[in-house]
PDB file of N, CA, C, O and CB in Angstrom:
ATOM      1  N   UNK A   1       0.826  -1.200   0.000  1.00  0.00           N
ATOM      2  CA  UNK A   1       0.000   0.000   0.000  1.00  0.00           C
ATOM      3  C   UNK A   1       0.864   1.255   0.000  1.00  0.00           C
ATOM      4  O   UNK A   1       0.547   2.351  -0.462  1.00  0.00           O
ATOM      5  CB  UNK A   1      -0.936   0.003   1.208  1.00  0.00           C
ATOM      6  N   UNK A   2       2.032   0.909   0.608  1.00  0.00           N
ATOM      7  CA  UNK A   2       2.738   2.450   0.938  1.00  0.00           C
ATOM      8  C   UNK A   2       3.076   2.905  -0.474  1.00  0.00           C
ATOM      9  O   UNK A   2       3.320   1.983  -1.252  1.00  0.00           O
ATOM     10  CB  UNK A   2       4.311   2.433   2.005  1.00  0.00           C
ATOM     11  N   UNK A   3       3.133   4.021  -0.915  1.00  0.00           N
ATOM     12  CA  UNK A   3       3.885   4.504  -2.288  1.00  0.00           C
ATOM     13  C   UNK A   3       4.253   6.218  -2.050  1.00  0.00           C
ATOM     14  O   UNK A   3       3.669   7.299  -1.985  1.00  0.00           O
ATOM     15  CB  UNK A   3       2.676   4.251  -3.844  1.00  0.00           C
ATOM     16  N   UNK A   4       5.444   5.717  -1.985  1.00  0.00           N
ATOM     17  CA  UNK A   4       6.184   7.104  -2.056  1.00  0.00           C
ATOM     18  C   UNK A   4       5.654   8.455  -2.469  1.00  0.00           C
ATOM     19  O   UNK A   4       5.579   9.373  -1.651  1.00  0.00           O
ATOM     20  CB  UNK A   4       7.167   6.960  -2.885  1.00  0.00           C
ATOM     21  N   UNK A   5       5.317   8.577  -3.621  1.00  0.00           N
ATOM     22  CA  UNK A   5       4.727   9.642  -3.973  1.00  0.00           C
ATOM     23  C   UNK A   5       3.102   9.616  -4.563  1.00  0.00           C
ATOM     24  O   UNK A   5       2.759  10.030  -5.671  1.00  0.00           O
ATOM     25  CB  UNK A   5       5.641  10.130  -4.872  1.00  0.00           C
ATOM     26  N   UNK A   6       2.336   9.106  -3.672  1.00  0.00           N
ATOM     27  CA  UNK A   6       1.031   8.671  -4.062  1.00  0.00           C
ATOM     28  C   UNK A   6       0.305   9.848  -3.663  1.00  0.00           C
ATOM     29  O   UNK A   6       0.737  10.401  -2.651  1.00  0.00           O
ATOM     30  CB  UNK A   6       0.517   7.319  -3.419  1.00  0.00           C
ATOM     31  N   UNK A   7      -0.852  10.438  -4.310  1.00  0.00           N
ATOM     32  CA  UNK A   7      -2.054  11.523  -4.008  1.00  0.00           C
ATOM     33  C   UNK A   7      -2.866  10.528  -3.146  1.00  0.00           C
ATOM     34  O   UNK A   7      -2.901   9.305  -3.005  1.00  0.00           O
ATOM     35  CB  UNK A   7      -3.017  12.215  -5.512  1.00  0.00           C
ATOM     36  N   UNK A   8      -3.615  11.796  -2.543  1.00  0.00           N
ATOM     37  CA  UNK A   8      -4.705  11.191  -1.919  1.00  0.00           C
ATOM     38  C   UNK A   8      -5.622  10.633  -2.678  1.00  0.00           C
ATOM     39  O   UNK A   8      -6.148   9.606  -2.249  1.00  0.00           O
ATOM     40  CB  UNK A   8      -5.298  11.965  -1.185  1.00  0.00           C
ATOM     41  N   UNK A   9      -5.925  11.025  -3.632  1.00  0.00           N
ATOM     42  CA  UNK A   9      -7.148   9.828  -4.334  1.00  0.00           C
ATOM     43  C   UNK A   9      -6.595   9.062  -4.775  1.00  0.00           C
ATOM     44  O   UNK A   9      -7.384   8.282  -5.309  1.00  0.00           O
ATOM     45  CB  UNK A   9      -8.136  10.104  -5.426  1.00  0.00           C
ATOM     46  N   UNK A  10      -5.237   8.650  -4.946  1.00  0.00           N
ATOM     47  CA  UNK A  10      -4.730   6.936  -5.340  1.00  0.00           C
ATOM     48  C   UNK A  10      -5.095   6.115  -4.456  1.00  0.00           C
ATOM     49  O   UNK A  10      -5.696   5.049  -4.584  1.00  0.00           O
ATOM     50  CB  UNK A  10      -3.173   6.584  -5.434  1.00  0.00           C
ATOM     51  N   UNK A  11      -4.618   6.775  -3.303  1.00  0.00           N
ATOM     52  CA  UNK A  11      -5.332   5.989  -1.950  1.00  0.00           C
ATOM     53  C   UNK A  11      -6.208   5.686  -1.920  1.00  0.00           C
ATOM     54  O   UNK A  11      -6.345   4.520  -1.551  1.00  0.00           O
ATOM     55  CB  UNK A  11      -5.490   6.384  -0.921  1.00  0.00           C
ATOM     56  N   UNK A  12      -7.346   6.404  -2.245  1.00  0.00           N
ATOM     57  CA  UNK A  12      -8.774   7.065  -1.751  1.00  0.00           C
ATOM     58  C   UNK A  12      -9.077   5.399  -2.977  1.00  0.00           C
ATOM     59  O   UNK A  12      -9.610   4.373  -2.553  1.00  0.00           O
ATOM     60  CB  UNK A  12      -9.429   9.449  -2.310  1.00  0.00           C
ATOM     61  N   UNK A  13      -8.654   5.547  -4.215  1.00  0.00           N
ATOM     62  CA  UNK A  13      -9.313   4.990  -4.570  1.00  0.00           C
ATOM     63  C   UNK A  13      -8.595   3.486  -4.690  1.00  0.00           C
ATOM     64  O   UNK A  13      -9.320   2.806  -5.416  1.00  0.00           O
ATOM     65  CB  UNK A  13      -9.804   5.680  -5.517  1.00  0.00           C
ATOM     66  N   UNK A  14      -7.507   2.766  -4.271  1.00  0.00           N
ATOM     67  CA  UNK A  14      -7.089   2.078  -3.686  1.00  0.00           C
ATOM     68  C   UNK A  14      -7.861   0.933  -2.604  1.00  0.00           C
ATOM     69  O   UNK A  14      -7.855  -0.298  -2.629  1.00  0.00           O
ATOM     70  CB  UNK A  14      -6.392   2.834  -3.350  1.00  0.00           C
ATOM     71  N   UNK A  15      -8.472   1.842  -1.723  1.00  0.00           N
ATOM     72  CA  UNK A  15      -8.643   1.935  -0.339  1.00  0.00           C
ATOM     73  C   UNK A  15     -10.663   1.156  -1.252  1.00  0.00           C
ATOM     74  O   UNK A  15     -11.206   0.053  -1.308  1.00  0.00           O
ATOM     75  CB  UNK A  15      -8.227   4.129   0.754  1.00  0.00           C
ATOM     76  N   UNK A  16     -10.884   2.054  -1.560  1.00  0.00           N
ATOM     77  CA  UNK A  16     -12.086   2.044  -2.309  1.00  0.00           C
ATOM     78  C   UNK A  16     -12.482   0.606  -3.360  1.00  0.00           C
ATOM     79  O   UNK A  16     -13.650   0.218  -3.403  1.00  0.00           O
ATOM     80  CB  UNK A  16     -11.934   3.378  -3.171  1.00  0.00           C
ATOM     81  N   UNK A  17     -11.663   0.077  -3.967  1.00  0.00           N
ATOM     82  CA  UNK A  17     -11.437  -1.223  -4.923  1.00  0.00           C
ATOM     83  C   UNK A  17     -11.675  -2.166  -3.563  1.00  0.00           C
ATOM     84  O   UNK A  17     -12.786  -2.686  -3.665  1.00  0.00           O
ATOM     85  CB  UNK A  17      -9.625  -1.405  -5.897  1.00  0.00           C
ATOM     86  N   UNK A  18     -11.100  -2.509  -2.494  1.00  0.00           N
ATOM     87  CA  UNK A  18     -11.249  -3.549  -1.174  1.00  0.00           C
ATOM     88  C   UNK A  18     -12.408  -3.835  -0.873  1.00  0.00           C
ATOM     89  O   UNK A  18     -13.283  -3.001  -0.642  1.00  0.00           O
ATOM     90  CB  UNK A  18     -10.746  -3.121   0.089  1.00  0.00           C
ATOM     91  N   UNK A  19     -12.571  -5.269  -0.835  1.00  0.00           N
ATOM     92  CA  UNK A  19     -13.796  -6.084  -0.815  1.00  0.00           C
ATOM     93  C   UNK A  19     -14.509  -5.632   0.653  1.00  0.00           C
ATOM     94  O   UNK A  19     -15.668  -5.258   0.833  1.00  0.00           O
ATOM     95  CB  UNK A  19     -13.405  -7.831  -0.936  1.00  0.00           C
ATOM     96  N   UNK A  20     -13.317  -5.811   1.734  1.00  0.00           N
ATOM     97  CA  UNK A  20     -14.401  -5.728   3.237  1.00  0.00           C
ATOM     98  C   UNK A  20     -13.957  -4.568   3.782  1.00  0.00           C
ATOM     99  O   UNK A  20     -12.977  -3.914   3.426  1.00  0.00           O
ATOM    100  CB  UNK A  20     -14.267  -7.041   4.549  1.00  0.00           C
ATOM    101  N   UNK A  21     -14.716  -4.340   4.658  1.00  0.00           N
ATOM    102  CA  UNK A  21     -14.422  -3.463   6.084  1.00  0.00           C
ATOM    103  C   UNK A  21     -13.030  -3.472   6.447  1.00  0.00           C
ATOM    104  O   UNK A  21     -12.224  -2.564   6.243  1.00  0.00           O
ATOM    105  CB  UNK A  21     -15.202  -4.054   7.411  1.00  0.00           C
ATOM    106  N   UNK A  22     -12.841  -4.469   6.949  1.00  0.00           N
ATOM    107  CA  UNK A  22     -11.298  -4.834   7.547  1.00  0.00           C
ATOM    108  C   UNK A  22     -10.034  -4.328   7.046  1.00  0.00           C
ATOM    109  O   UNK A  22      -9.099  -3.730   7.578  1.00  0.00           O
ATOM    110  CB  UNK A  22     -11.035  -6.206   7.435  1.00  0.00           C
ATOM    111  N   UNK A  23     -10.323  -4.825   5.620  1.00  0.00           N
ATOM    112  CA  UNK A  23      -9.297  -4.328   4.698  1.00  0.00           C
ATOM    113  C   UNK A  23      -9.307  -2.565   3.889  1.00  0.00           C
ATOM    114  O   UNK A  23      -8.446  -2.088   3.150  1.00  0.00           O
ATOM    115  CB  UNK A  23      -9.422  -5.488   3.553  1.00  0.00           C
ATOM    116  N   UNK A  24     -10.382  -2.035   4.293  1.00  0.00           N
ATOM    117  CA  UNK A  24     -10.407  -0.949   4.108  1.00  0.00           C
ATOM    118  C   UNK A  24      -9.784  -0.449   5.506  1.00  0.00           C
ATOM    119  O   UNK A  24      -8.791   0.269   5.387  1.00  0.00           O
ATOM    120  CB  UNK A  24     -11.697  -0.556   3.649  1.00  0.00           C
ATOM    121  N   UNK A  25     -10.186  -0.702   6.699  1.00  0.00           N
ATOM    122  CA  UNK A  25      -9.792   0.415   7.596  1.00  0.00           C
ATOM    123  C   UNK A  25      -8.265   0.025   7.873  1.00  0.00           C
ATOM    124  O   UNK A  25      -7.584   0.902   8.404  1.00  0.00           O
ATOM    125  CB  UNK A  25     -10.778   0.527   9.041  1.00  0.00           C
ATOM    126  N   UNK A  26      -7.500  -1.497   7.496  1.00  0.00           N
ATOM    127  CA  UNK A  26      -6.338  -1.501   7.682  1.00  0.00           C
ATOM    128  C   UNK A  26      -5.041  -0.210   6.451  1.00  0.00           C
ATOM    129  O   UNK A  26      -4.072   0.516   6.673  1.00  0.00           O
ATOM    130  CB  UNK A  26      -6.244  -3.174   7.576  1.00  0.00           C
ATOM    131  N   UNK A  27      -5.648  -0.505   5.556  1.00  0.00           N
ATOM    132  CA  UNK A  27      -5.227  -0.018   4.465  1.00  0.00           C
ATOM    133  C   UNK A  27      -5.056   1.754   4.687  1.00  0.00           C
ATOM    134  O   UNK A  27      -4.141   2.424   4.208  1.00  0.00           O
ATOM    135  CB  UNK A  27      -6.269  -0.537   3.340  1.00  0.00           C
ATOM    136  N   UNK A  28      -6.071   2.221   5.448  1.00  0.00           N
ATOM    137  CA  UNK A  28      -6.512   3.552   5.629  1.00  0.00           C
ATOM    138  C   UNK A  28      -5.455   3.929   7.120  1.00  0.00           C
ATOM    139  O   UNK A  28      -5.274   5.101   7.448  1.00  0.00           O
ATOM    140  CB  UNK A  28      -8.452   3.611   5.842  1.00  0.00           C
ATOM    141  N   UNK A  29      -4.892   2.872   7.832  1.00  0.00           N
ATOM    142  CA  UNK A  29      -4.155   2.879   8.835  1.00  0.00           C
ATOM    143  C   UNK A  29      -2.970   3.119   8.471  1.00  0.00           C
ATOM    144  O   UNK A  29      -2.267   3.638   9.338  1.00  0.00           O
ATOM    145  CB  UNK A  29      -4.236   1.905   9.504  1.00  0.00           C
ATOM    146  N   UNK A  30      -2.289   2.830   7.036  1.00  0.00           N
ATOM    147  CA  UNK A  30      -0.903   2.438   6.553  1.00  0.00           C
ATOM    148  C   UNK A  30      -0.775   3.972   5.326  1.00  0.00           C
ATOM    149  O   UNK A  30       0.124   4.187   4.513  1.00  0.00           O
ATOM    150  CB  UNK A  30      -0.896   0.431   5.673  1.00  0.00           C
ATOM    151  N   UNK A  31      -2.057   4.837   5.619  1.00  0.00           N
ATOM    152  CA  UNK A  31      -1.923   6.087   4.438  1.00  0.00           C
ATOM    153  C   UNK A  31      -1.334   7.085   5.441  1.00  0.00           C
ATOM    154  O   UNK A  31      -2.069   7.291   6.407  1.00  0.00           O
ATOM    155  CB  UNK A  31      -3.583   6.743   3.577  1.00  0.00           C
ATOM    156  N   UNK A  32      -0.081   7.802   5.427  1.00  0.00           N
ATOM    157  CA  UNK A  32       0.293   8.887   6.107  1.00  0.00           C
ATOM    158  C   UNK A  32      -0.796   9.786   6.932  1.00  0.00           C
ATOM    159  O   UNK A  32      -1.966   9.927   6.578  1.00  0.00           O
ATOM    160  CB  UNK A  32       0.928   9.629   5.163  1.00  0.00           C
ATOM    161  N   UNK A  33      -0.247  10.326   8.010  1.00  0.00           N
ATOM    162  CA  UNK A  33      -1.127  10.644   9.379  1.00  0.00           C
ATOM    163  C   UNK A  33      -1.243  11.934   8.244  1.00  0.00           C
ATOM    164  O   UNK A  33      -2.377  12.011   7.770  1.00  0.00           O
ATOM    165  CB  UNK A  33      -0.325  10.800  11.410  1.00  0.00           C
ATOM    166  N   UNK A  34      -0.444  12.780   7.817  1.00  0.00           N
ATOM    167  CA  UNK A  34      -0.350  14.159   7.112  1.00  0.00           C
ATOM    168  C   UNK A  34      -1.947  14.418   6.034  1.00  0.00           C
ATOM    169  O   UNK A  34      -2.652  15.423   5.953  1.00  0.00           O
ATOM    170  CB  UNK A  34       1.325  14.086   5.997  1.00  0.00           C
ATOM    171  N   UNK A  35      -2.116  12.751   5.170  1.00  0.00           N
ATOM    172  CA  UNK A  35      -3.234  12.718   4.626  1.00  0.00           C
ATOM    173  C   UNK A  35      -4.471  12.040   4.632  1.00  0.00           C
ATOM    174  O   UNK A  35      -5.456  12.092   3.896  1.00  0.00           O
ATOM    175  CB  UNK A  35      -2.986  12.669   3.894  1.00  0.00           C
ATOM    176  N   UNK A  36      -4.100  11.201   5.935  1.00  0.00           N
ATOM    177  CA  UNK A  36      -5.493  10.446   6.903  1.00  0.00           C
ATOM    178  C   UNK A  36      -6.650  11.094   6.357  1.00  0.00           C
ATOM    179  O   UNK A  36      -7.140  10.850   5.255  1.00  0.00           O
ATOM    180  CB  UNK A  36      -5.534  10.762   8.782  1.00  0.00           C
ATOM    181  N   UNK A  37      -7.050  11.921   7.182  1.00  0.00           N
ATOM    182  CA  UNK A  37      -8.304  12.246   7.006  1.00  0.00           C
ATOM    183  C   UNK A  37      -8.952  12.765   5.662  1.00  0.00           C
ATOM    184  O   UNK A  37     -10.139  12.504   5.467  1.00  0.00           O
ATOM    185  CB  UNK A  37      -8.465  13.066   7.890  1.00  0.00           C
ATOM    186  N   UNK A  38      -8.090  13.639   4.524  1.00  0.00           N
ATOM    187  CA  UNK A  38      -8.723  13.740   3.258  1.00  0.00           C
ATOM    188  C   UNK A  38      -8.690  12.495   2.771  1.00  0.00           C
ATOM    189  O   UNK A  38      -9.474  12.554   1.824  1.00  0.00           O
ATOM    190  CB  UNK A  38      -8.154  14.675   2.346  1.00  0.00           C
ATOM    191  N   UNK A  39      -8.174  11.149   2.839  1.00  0.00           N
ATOM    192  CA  UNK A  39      -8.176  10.248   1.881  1.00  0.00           C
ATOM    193  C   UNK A  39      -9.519   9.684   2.863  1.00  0.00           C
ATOM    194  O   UNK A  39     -10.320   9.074   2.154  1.00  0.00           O
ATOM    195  CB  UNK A  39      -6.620   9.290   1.510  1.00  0.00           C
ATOM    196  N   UNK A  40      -9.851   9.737   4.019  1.00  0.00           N
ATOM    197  CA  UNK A  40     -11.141   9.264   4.713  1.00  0.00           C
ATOM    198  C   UNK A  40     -12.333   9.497   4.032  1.00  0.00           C
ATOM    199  O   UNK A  40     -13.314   8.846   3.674  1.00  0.00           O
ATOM    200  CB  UNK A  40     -11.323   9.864   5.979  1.00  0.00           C
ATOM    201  N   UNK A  41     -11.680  11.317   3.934  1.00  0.00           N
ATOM    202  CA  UNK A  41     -13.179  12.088   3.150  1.00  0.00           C
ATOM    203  C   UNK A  41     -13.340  11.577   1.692  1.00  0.00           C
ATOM    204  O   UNK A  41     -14.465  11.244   1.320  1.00  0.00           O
ATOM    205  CB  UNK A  41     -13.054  14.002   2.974  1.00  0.00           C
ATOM    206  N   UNK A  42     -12.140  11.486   0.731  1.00  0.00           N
ATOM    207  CA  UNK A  42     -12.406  11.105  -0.674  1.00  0.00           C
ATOM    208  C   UNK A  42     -13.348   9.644  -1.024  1.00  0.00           C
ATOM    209  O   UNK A  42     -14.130   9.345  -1.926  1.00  0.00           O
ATOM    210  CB  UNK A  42     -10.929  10.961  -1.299  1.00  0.00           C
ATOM    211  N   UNK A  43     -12.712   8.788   0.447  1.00  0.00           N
ATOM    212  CA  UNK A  43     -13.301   7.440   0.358  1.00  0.00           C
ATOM    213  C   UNK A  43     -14.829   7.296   0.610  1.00  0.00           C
ATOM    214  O   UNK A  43     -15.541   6.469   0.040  1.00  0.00           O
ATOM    215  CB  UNK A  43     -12.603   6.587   1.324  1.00  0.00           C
ATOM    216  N   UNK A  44     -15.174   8.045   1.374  1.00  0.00           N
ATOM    217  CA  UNK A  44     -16.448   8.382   2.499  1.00  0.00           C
ATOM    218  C   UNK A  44     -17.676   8.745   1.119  1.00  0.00           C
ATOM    219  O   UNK A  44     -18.740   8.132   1.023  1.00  0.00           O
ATOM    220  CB  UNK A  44     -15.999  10.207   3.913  1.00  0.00           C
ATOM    221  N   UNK A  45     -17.207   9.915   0.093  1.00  0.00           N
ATOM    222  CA  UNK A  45     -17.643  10.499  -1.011  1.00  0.00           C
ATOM    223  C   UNK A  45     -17.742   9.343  -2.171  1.00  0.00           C
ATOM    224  O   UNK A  45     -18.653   9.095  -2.960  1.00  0.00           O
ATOM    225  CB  UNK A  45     -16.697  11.687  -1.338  1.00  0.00           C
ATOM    226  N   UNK A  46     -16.872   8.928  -2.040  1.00  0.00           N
ATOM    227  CA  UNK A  46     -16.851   7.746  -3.273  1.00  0.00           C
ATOM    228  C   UNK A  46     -17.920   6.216  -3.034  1.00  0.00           C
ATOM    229  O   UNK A  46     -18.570   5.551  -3.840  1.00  0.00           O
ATOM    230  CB  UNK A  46     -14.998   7.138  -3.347  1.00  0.00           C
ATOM    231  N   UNK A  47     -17.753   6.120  -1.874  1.00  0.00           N
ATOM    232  CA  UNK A  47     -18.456   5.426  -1.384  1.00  0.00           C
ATOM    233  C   UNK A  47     -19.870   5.425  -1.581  1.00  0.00           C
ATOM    234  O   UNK A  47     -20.492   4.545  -2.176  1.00  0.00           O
ATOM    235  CB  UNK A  47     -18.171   5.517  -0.429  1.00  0.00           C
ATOM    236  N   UNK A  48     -20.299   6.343  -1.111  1.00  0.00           N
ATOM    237  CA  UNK A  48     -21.753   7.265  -0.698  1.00  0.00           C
ATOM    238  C   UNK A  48     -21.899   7.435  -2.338  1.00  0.00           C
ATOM    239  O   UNK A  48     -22.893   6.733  -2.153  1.00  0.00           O
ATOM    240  CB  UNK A  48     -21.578   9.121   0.489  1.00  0.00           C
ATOM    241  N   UNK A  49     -21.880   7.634  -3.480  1.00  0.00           N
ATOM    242  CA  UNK A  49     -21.933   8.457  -4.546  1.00  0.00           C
ATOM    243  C   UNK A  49     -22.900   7.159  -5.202  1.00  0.00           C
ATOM    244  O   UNK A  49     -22.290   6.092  -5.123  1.00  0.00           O
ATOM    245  CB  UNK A  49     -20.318   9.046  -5.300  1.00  0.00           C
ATOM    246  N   UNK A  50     -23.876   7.068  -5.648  1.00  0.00           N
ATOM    247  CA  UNK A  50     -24.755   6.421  -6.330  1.00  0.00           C
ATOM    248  C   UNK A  50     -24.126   5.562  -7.047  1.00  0.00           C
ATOM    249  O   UNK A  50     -24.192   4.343  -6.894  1.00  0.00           O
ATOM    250  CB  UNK A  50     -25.525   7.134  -7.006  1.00  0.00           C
ATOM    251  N   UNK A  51     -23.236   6.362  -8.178  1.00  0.00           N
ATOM    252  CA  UNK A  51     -22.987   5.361  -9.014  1.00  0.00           C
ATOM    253  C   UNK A  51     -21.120   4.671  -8.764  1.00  0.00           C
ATOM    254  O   UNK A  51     -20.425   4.189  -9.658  1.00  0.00           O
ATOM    255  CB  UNK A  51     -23.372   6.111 -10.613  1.00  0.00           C
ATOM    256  N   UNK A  52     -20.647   4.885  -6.998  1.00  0.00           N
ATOM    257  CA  UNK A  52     -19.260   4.854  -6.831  1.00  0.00           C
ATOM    258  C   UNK A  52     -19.059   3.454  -5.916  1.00  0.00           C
ATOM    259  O   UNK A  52     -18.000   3.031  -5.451  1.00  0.00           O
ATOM    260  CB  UNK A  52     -18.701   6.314  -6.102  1.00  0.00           C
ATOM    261  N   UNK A  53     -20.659   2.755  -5.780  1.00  0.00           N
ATOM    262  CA  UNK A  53     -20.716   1.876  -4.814  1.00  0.00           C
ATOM    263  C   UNK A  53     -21.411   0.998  -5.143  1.00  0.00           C
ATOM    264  O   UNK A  53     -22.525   1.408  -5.468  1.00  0.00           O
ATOM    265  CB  UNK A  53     -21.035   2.253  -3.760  1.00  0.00           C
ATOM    266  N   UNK A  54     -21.191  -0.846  -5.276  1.00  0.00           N
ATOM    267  CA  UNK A  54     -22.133  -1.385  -5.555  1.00  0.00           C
ATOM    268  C   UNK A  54     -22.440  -2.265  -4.063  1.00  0.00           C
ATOM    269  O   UNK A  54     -22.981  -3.370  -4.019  1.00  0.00           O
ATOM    270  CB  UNK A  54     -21.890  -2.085  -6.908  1.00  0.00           C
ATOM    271  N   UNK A  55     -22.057  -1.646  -3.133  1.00  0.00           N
ATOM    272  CA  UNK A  55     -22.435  -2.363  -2.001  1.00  0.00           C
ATOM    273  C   UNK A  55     -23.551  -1.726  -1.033  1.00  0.00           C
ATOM    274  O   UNK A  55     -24.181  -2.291  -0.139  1.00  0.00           O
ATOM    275  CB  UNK A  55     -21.223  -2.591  -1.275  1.00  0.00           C
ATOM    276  N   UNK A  56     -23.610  -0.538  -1.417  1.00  0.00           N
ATOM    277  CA  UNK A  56     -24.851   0.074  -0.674  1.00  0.00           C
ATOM    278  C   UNK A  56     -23.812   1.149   0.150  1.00  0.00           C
ATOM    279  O   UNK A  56     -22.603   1.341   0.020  1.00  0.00           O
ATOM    280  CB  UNK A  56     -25.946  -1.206   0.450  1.00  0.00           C
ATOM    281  N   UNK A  57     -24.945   1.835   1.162  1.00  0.00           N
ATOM    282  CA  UNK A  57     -24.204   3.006   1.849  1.00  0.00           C
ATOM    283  C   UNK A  57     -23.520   2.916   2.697  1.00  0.00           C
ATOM    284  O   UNK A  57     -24.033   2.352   3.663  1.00  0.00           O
ATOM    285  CB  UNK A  57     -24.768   3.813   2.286  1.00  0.00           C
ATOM    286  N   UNK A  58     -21.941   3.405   2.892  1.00  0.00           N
ATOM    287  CA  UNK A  58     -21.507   3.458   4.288  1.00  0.00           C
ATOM    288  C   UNK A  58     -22.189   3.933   5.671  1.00  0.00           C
ATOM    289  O   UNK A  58     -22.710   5.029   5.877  1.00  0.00           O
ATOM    290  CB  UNK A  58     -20.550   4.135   4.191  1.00  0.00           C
ATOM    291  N   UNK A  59     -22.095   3.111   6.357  1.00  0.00           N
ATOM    292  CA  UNK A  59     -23.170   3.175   7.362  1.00  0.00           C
ATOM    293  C   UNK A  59     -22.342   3.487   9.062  1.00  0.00           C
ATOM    294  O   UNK A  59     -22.969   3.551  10.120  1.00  0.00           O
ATOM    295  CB  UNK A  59     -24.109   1.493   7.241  1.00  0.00           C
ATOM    296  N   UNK A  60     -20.846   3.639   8.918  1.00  0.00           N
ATOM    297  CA  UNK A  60     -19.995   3.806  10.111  1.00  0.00           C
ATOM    298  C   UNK A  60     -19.758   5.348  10.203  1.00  0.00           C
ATOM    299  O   UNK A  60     -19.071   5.814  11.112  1.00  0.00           O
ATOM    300  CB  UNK A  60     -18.576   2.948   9.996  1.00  0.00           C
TER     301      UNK A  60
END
C-alpha cells in the first residue's frame, strides 16, 4: 500500500477497490497521518456516490 509519492485519491481509490471493512480500515491505517483524514473524506464520497458503490451506503 505504501507509495512514495502517491495523491490522496490513489489511496482514496485504492482503499475504495477492497472487498471488506477490515481491509479498508487496515489499508486507511498504513496512508500517512499528514493525509489520513482527506483520503477518509475522498473514500467516504466515493463510497456514498450512487454510481461509486455497488455495495450500498456506508453506514460507520
Amino acid at each position: 500500500m505504501r507509495q512514495p509519492e502517491a495523491w490522496p485519491r490513489q489511496y482514496a481509490r485504492q482503499i475504495t477497490a477492497m472487498r471488506t471493512r477490515e481491509e479498508r480500515i487496515a489499508a486507511l491505517a498504513e496512508v500517512p497521518e499528514h493525509l489520513r483524514e482527506l483520503v477518509r473524506t475522498h473514500v467516504e464520497i466515493a463510497w456514498n456516490h450512487p454510481r461509486g458503490n455497488t455495495y450500498g451506503p456506508q453506514t460507520d
